[in-house]
Structure formats: structure tokens, C-alpha cells
DSSP file (Angstrom, degrees, kcal/mol; ACC not computed):
  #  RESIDUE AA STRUCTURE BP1 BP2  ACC     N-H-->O    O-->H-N    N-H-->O    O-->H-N    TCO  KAPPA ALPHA  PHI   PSI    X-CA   Y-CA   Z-CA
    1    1 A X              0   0    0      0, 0.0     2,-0.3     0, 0.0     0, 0.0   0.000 360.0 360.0 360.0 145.9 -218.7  150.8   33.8
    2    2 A X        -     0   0    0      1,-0.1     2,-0.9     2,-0.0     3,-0.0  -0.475 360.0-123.4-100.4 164.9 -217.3  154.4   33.0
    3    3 A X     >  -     0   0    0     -2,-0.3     4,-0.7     1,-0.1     3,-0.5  -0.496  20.8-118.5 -73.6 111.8 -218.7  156.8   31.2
    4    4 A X  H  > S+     0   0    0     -2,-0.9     4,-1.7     1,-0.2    -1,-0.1   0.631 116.9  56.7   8.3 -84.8 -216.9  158.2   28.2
    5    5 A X  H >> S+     0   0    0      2,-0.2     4,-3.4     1,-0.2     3,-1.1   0.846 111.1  50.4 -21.3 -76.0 -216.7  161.6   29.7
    6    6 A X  H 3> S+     0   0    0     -3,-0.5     4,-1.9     1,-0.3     5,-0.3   0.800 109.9  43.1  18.7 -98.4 -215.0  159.6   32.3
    7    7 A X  H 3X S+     0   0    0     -4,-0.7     4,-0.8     1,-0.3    -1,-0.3   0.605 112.2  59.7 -67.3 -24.1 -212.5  157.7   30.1
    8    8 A X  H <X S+     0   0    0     -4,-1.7     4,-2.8    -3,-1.1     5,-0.3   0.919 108.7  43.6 -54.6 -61.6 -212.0  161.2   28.2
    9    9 A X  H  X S+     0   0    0     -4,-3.4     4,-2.3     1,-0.2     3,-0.5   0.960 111.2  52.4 -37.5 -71.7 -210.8  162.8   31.4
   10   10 A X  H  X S+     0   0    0     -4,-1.9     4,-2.0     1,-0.2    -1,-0.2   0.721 114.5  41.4 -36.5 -35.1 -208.7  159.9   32.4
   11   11 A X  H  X S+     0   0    0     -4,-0.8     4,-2.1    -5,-0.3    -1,-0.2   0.956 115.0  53.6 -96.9 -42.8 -206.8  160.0   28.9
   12   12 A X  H  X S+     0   0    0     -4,-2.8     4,-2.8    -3,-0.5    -2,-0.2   0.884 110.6  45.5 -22.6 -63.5 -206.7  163.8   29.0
   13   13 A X  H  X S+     0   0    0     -4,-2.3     4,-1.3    -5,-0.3    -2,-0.2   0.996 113.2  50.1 -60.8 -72.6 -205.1  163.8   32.5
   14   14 A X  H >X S+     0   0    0     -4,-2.0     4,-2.5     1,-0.2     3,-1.0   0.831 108.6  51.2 -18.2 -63.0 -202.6  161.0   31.4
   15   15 A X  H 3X S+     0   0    0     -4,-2.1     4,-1.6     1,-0.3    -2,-0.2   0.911 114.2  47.9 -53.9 -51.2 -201.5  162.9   28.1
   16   16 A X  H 3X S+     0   0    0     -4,-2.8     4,-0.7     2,-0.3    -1,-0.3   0.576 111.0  47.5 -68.3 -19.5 -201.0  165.8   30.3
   17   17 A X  H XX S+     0   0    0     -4,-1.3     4,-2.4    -3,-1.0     3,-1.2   0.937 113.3  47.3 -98.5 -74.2 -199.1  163.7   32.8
   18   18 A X  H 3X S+     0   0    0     -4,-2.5     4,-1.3     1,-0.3    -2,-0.3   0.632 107.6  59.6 -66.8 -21.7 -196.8  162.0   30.1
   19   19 A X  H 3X S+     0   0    0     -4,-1.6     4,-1.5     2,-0.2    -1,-0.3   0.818 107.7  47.1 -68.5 -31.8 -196.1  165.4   28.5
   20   20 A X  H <X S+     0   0    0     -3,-1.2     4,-1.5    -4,-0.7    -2,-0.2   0.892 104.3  52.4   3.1 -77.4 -194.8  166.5   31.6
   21   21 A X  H  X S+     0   0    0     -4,-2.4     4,-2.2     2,-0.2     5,-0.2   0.814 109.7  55.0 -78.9 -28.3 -192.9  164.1   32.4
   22   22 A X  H >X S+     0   0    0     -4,-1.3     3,-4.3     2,-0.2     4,-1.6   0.953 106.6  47.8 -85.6 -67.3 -191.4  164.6   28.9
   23   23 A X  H 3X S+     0   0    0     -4,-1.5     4,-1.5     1,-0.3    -1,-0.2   0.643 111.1  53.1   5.1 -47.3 -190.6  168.2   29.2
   24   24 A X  H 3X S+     0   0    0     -4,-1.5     4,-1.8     2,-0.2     5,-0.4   0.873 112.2  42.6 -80.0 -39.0 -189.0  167.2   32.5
   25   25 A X  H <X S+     0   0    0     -3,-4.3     4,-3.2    -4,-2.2    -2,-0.2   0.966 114.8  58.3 -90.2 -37.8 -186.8  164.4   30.6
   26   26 A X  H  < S+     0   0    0     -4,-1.6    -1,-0.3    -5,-0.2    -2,-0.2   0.803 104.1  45.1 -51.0 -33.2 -186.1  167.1   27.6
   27   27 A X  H >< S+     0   0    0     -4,-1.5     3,-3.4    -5,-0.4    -2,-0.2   0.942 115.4  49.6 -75.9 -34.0 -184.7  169.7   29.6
   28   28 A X  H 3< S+     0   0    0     -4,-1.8    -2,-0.2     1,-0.3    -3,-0.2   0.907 109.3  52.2 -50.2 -45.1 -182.5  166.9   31.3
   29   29 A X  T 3< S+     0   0    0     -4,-3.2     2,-0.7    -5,-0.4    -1,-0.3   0.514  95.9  71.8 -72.0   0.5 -181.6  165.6   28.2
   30   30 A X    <>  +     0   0    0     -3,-3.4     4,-0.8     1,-0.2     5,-0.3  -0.704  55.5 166.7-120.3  82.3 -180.3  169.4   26.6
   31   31 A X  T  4  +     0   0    0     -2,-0.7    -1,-0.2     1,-0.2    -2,-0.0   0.481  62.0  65.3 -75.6   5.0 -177.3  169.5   28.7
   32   32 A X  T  > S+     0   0    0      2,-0.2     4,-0.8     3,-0.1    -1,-0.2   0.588 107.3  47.1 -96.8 -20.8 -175.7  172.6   26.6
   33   33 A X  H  > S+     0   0    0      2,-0.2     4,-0.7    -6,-0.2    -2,-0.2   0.614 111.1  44.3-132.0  52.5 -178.4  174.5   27.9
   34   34 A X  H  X S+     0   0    0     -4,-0.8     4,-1.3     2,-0.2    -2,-0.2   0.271 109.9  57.6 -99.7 -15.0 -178.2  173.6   31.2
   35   35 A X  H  > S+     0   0    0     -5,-0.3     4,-2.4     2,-0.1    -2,-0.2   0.828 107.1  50.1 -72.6 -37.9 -174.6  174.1   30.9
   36   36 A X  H  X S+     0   0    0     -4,-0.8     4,-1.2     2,-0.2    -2,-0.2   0.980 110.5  50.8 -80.7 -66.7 -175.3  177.7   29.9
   37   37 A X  H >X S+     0   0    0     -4,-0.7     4,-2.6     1,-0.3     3,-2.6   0.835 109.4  48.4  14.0 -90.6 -177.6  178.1   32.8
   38   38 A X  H 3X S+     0   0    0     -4,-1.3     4,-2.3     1,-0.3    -1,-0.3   0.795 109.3  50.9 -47.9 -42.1 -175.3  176.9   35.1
   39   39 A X  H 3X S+     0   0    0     -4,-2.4     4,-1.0     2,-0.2    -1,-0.3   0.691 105.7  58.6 -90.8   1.3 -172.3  179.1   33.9
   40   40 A X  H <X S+     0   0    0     -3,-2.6     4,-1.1    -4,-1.2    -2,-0.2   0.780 105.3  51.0 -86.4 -19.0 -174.4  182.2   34.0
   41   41 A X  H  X S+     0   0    0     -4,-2.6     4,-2.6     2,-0.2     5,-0.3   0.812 103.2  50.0-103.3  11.1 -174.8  181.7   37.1
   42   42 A X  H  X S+     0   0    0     -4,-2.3     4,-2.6    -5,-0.3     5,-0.3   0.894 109.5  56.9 -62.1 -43.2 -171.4  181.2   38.1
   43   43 A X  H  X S+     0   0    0     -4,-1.0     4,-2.8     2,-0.2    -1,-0.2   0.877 104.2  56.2 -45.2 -47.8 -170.9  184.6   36.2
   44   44 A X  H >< S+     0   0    0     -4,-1.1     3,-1.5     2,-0.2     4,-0.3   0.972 109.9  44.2 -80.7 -91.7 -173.6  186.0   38.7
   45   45 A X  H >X S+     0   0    0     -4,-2.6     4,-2.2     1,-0.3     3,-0.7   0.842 114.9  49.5 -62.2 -25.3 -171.5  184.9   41.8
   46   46 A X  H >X S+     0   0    0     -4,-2.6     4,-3.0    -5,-0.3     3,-1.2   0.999 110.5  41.7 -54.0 -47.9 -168.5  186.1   40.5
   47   47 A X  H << S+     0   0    0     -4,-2.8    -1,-0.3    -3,-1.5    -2,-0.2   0.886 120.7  50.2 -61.9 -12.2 -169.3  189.4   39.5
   48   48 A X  H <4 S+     0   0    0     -3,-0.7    -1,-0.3    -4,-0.3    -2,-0.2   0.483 111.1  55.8-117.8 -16.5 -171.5  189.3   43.3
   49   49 A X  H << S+     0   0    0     -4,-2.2    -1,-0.2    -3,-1.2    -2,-0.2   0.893  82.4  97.9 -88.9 -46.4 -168.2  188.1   44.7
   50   50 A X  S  < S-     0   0    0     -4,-3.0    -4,-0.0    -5,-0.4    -3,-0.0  -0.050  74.3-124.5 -48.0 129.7 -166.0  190.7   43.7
   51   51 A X        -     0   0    0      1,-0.1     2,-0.2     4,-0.1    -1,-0.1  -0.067  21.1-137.8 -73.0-177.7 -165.3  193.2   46.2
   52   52 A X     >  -     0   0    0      0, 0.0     4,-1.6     0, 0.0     5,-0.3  -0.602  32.0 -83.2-121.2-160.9 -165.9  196.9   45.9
   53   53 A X  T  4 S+     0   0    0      1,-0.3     4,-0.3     2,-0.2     5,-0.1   0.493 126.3  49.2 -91.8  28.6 -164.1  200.0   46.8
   54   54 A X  T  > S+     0   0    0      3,-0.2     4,-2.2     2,-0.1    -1,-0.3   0.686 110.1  61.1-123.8 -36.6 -165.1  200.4   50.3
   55   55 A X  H  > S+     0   0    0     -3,-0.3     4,-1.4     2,-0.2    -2,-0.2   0.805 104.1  53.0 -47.2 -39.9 -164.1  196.5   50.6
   56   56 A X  H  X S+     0   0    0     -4,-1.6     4,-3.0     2,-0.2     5,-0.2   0.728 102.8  45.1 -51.4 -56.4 -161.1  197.4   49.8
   57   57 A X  H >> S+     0   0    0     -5,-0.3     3,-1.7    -4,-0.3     4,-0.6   0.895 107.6  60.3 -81.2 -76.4 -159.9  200.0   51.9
   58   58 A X  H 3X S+     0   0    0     -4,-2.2     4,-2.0     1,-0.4    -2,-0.2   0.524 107.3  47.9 -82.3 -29.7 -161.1  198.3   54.6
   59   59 A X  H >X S+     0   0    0     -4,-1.4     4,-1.9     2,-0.2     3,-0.8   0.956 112.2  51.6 -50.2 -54.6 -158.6  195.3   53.7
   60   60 A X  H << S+     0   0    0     -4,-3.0     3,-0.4    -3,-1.7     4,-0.2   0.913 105.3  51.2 -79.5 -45.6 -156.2  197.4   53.3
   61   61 A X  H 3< S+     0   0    0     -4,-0.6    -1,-0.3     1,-0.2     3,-0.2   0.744 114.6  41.8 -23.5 -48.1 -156.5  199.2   56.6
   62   62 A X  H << S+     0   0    0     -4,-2.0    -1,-0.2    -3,-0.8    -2,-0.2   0.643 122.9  46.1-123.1  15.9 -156.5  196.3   58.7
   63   63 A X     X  +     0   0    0     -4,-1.9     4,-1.5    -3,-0.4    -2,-0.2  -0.310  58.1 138.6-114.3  84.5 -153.7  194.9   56.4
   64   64 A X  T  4  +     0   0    0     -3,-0.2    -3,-0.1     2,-0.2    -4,-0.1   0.646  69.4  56.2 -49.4 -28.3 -151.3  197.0   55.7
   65   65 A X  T >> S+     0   0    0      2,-0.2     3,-2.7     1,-0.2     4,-2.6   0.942 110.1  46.4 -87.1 -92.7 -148.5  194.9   56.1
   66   66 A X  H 3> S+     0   0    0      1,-0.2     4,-1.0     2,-0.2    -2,-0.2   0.553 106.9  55.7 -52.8  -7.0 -149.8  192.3   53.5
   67   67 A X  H 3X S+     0   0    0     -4,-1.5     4,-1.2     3,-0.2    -1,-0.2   0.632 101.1  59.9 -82.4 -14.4 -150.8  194.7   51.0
   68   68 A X  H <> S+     0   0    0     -3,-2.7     4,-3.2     2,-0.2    -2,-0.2   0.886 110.2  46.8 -56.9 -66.3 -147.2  196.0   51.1
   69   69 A X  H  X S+     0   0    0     -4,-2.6     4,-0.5     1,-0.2    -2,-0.2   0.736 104.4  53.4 -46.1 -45.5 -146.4  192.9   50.2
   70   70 A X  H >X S+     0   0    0     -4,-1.0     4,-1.2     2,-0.2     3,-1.1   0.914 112.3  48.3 -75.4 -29.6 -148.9  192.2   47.4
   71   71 A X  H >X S+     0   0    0     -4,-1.2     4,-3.1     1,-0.3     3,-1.5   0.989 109.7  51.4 -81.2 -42.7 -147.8  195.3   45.6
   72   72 A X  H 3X S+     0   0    0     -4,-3.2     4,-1.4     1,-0.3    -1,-0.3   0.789 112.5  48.8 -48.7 -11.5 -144.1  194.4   46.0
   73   73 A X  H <X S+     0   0    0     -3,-1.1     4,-1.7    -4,-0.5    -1,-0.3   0.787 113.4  43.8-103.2 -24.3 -144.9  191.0   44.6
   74   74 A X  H <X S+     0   0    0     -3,-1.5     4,-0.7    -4,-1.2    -2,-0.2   0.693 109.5  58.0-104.0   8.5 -146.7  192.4   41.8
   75   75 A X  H  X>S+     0   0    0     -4,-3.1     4,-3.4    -5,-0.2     5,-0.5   0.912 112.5  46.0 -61.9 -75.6 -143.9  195.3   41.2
   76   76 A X  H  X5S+     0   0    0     -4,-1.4     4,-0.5    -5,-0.3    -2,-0.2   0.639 110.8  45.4 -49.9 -26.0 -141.7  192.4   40.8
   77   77 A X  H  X5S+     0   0    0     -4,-1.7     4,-0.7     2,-0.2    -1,-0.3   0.684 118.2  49.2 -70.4 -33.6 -143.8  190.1   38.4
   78   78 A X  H >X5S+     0   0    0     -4,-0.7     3,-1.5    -3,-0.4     4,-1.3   0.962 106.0  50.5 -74.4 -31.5 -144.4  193.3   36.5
   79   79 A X  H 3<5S+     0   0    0     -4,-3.4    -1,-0.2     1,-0.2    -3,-0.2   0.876 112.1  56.5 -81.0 -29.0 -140.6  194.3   36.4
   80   80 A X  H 3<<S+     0   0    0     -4,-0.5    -1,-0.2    -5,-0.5    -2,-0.2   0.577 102.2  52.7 -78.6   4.7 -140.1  190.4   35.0
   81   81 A X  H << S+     0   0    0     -3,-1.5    -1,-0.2    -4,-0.7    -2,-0.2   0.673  96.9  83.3-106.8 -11.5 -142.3  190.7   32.2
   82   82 A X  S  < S-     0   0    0     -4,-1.3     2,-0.1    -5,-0.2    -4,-0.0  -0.429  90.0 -86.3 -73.9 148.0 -140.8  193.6   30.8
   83   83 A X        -     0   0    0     -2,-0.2    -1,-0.1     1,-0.1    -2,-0.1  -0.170  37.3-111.8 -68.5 154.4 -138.0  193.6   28.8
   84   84 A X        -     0   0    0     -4,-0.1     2,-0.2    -3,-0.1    -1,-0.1  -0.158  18.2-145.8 -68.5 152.5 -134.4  193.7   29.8
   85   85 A X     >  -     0   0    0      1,-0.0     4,-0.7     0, 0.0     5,-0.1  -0.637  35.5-107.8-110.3 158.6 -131.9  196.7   29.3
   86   86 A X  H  > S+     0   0    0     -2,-0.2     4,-1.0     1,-0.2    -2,-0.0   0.624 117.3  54.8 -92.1  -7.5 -128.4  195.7   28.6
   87   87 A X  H  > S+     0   0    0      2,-0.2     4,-0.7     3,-0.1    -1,-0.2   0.893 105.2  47.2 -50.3 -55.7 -127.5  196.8   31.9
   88   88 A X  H  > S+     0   0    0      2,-0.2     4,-1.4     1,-0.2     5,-0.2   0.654 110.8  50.0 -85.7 -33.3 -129.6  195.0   33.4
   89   89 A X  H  X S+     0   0    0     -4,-0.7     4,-0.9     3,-0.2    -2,-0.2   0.855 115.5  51.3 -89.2 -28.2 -128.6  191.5   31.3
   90   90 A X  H  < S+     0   0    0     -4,-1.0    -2,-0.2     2,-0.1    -1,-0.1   0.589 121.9  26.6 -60.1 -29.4 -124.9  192.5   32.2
   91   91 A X  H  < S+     0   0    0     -4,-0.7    -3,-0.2     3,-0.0    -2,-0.2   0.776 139.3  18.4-114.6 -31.4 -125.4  192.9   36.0
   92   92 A X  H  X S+     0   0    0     -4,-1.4     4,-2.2    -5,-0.1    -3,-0.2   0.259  88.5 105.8-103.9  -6.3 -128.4  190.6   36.6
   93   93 A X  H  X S+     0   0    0     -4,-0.9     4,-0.7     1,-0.2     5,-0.1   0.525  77.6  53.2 -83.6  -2.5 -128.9  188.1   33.8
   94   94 A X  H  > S+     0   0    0      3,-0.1     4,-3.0     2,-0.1     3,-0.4   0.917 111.3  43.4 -58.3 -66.3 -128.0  185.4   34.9
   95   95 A X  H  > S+     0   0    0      2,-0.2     4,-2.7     1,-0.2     5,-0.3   0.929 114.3  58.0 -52.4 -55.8 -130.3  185.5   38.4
   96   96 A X  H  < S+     0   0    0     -4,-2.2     4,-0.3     2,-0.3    -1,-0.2   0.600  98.8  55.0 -53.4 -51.6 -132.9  186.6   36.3
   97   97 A X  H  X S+     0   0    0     -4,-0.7     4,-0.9    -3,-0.4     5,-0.3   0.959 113.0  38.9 -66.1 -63.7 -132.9  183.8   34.0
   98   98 A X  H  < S+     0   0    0     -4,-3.0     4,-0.4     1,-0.2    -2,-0.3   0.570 109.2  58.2 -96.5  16.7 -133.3  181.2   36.3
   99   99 A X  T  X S+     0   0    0     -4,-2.7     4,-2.1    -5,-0.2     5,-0.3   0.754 119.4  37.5 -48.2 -45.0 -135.8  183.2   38.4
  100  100 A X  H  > S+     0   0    0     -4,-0.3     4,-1.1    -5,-0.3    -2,-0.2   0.802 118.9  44.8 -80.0   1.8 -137.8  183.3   34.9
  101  101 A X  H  X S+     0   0    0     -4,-0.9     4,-1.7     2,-0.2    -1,-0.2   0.737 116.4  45.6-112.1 -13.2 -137.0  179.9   33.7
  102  102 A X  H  > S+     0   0    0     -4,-0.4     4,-0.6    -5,-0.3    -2,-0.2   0.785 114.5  51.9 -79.4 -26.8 -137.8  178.6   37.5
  103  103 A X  H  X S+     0   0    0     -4,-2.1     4,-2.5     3,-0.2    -2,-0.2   0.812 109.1  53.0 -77.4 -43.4 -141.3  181.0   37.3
  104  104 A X  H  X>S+     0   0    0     -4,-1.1     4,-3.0    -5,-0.3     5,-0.7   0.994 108.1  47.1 -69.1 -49.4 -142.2  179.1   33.7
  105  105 A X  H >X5S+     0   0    0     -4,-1.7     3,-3.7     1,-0.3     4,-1.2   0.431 114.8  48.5 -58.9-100.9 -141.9  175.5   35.2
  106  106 A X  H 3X5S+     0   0    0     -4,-0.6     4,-1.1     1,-0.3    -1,-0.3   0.060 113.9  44.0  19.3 -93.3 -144.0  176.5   38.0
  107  107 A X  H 3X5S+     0   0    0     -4,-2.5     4,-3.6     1,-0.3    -1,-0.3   0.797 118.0  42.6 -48.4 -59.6 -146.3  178.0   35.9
  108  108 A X  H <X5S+     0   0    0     -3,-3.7     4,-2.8    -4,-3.0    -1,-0.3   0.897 111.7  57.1 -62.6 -27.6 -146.3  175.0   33.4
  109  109 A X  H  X<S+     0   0    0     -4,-1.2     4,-2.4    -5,-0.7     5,-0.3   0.992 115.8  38.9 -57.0 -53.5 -146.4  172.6   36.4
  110  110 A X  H  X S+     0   0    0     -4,-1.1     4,-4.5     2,-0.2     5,-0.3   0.988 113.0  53.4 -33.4 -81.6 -149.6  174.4   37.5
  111  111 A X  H  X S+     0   0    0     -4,-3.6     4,-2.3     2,-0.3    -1,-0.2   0.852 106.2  50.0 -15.1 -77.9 -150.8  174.7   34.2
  112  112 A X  H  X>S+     0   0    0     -4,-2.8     4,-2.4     2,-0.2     5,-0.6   0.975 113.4  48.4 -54.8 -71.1 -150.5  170.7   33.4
  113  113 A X  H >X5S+     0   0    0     -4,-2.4     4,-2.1     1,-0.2     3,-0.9   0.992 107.2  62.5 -69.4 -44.0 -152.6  169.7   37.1
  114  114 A X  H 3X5S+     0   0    0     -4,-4.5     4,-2.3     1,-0.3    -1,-0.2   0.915 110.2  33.1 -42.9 -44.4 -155.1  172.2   36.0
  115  115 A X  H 3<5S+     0   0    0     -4,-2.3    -1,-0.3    -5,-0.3    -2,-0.2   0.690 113.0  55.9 -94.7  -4.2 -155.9  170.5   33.2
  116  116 A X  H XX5S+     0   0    0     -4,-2.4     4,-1.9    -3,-0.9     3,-1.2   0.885 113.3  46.1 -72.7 -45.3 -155.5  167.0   34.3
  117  117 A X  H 3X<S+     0   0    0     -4,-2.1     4,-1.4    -5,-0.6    -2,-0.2   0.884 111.0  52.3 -68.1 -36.6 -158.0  167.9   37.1
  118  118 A X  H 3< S+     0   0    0     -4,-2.3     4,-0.3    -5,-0.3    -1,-0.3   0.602 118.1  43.3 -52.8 -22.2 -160.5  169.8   34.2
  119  119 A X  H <> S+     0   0    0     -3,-1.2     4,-2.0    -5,-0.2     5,-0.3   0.938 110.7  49.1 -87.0 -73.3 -160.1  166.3   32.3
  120  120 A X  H  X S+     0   0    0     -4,-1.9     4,-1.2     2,-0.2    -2,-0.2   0.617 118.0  39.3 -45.7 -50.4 -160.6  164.4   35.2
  121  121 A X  H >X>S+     0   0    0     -4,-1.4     3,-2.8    -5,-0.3     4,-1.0   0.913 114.8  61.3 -68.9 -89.4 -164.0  166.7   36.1
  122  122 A X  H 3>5S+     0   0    0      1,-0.3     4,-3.4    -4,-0.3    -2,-0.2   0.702 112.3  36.0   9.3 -75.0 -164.7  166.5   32.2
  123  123 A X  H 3X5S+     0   0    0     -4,-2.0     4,-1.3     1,-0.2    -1,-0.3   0.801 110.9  56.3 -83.0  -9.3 -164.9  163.2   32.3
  124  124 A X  H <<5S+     0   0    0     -3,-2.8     4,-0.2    -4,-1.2    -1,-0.2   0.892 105.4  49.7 -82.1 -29.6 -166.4  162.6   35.3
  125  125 A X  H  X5S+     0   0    0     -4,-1.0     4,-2.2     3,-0.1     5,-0.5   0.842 108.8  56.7 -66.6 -31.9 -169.5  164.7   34.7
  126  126 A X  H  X<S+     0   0    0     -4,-3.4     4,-0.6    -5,-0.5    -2,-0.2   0.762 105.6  48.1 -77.8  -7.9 -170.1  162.9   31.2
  127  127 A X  H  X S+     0   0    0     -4,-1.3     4,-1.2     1,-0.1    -1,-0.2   0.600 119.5  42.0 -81.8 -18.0 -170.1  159.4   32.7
  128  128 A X  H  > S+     0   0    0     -4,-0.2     4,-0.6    -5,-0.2    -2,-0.2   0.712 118.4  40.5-110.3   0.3 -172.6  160.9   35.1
  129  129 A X  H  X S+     0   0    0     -4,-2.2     4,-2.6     2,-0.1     5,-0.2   0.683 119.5  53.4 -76.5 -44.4 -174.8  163.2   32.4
  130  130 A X  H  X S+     0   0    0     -4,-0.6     4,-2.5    -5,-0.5    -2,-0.2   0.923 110.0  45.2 -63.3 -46.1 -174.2  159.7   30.3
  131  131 A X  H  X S+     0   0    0     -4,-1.2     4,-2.3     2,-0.2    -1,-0.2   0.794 112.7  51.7 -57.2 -54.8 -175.8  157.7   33.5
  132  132 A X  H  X S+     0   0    0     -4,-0.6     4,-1.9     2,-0.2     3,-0.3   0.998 104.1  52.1 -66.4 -65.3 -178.6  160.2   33.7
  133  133 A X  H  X>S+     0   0    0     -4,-2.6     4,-1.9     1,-0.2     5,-0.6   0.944 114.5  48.5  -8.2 -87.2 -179.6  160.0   30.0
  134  134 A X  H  X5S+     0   0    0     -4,-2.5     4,-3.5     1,-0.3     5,-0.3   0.828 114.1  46.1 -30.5 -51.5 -179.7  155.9   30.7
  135  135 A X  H  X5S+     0   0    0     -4,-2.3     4,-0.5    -3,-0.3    -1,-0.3   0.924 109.6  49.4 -54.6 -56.6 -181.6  156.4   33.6
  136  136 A X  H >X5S+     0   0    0     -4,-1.9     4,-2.2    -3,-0.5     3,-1.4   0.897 110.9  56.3 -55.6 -47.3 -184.1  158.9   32.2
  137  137 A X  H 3X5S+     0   0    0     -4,-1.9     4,-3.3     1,-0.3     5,-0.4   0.971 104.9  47.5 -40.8 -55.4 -184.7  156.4   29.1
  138  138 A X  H 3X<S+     0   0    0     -4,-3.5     4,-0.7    -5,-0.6    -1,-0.3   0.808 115.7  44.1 -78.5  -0.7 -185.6  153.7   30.9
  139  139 A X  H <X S+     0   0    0     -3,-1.4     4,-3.5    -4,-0.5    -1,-0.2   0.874 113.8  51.3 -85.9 -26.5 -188.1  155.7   33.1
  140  140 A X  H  X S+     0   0    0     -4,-2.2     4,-2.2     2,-0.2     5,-0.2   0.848 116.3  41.7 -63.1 -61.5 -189.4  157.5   30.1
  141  141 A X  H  < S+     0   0    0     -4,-3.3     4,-0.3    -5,-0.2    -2,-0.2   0.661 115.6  47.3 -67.1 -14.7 -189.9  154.1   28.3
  142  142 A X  H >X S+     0   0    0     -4,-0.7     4,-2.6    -5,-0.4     3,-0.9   0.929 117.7  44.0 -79.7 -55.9 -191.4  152.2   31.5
  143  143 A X  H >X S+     0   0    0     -4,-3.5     3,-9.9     1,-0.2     4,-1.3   0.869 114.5  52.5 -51.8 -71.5 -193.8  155.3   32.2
  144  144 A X  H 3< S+     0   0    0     -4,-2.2    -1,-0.2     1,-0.3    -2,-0.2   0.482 108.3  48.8 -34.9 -16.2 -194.6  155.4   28.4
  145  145 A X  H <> S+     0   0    0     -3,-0.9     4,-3.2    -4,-0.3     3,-0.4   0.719 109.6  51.5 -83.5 -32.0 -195.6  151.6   28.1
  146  146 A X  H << S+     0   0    0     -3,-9.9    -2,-0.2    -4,-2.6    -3,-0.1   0.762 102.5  55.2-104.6  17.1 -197.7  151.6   30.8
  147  147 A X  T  < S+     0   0    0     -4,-1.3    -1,-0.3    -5,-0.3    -2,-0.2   0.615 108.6  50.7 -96.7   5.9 -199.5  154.3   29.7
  148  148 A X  T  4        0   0    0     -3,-0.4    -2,-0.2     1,-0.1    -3,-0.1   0.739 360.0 360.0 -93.2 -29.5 -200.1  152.2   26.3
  149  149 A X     <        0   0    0     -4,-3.2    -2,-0.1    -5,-0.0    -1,-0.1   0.526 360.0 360.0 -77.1 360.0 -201.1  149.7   28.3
């Protein structure tokens, strides 16, 4: 037969066991701040991603060619967000217009599958956060019974 002491341990050890395991099922269960977590460290690689300046020249150096190019392209987005002169709406507004009105759809076309694909992710992590929850319950309630029993 055991000894108190014994049966003291044993129930000691348990509690400690089932507190655990609930800690473990409580942080699972605080998904905003394991969401927070997760998007500081996504902040982390970004900032760890971003090149510096010694990265830079070296791109540019062994492309020159394409960097020519990205600035012309962002000469040319910049000269279409500024406003128009009446010169410039006299000799060019036509072309101009439906370069910007062809730049918005684009944009909005973009725009529109970004967020279907953010919905689409949206929902697909909350059926599977939702799934976990279920899961963790019943494991939570199975351990917790048979440690009342």
C-alpha cells in the first residue's frame, strides 16, 4: 500500500503536470499574442532583409543597365503623380489620361486579388486556429478527467 508521502508526491507531480499542460493550452489559446509575436518577427526579417549601402552599390555596379531603368521608371511614375501644366494637358493629355486611367485599373486589379488572397489566408488560418482550439479542448478535457479519476 502507499504511503502518504507517496500519494502526496504523486498528486504534487500530477498538479504540476496538468498545470503545464495548461499553460501550454493557454498560450495556444491567446492567438493575438501569438499574432504579435509572429509579426514582430516578421518586422525583424524585414528590417534584416533590407539591404545596406554597400549592397547597393554593388547592385548597381554589376547592373547598371537595370538600374538605368529603375530610375527612368520611377522618373516616370513620379512625373505622373504630379500635376499637369496646361501645356502639358494641350500637347499630351490625352495619352496621359489613358496611360493614368490604364495605371489605376492595374492598380485596382492588383489591389482587388490582394485582398481576395488576404481573405482567402484570413479565413483559412481561422478554420485552422478554430480546429486547434477544438483539438486542444478535447485533450485538455480527456487529460483533466483522467486525472480526476
Amino acid at each position: 500500500m502507499n504511503s502518504s508521502a507517496e500519494i502526496e508526491r504523486e498528486l504534487a507531480a500530477t498538479r504540476e503536470r496538468v498545470s503545464a499542460e495548461l499553460d501550454a493550452l493557454a498560450y495556444k489559446l491567446d492567438v493575438p499574442s501569438r499574432a504579435k509575436e509572429r509579426v514582430g518577427g516578421a518586422k525583424n526579417k524585414l528590417r534584416n532583409a533590407a539591404p545596406d549601402a554597400a549592397d547597393v552599390q554593388r547592385t548597381v555596379e554589376q547592373n547598371p543597365l537595370g538600374t538605368v531603368l529603375g530610375g527612368l521608371a520611377a522618373g516616370v511614375l513620379a512625373g505622373l503623380l504630379l500635376p499637369r501644366t496646361k501645356l502639358e494637358d494641350e500637347k499630351v493629355g490625352p495619352v496621359a489620361d489613358r496611360i493614368r486611367d490604364e495605371a489605376a485599373a492595374t492598380g485596382r486589379e492588383a489591389f482587388d486579388r490582394a485582398k481576395q488572397v488576404a481573405g482567402d489566408a484570413a479565413d483559412a488560418a481561422m478554420e485552422s486556429g478554430q480546429e486547434q482550439t477544438e483539438e486542444l479542448q478535447e485533450t485538455a478535457r480527456a487529460r483533466l478527467s483522467s486525472v480526476r479519476d
